[in-house]
C-alpha positions, -999 to +999 in steps of 0.1 A: -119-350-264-081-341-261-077-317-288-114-302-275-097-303-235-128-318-226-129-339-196-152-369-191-165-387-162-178-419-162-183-446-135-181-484-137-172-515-124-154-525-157-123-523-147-103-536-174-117-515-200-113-487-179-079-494-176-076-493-211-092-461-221-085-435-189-058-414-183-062-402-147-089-425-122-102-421-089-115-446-071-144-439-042-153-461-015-181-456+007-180-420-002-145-416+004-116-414-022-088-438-017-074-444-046-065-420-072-044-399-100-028-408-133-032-440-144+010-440-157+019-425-120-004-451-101+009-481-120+044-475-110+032-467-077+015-501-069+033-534-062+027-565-054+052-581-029+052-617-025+072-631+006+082-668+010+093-681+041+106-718+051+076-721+077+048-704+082+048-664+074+054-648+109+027-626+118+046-593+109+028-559+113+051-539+085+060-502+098+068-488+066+042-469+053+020-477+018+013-510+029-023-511+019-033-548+026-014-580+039-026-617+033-010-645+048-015-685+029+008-713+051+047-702+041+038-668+019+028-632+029+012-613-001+008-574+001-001-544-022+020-520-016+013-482-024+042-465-029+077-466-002+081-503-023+121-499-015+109-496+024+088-526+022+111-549+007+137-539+031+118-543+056+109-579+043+139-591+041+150-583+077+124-612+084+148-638+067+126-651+043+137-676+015+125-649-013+112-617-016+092-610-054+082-572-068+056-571-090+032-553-113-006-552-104-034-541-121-061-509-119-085-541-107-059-551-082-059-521-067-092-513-068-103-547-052-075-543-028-083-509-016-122-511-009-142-522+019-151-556+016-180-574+039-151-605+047-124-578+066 
């Protein structure tokens, strides 16, 4: 399909193997895009930040921007992060927390992360 420069579209809710086999993705949401681009550029874009506190994790609205969506468990605050990673880390750690992680994520991360869901 390369050497041809032929394009092709597919849709489906197999993430993983799509992961595996596309170059660029879009992902659609109740007719919307909200996620998309080249897979390389969007998995360096996406983080995970976990944030540990020594009580419970303070009910923090973040300001900087590509915060896509926080959840709070007891002492740690879990949030993808979209791009502006160096913004929300900074930002973390102004709230004195025992330990601030960066991590990968994956396509189905974001994608799961990024949708409506019925429970928001």
């Amino acid at each position: 399909m390369a050497q041809n420069g032929v394009t092709v579209f597919f849709s489906s809710h197999q993430i993983a193997e799509v992961e595996q086999i596309a170059d660029a993705i879009v992902i659609i949401d109740q007719g919307r895009r909200v996620v998309g681009g080249a897979l390389d550029d969007l998995r360096r874009e996406f983080q995970r930040v976990v944030i540990v506190f020594g009580g419970d994790a303070p009910a923090h609205t973040f300001a900087a921007p590509g915060v896509r969506r926080i959840t709070r468990q007891g002492r740690v605050l879990s949030m993808l992060a979209g791009g502006n990673v160096e913004a929300v880390v900074a930002e973390a750690r102004a709230l004195g927390p025992v330990s601030v992680d960066v991590s990968p994520v994956t396509l189905k991360d974001v994608f799961l992360e990024s949708v409506q869901t019925e429970a928001r």
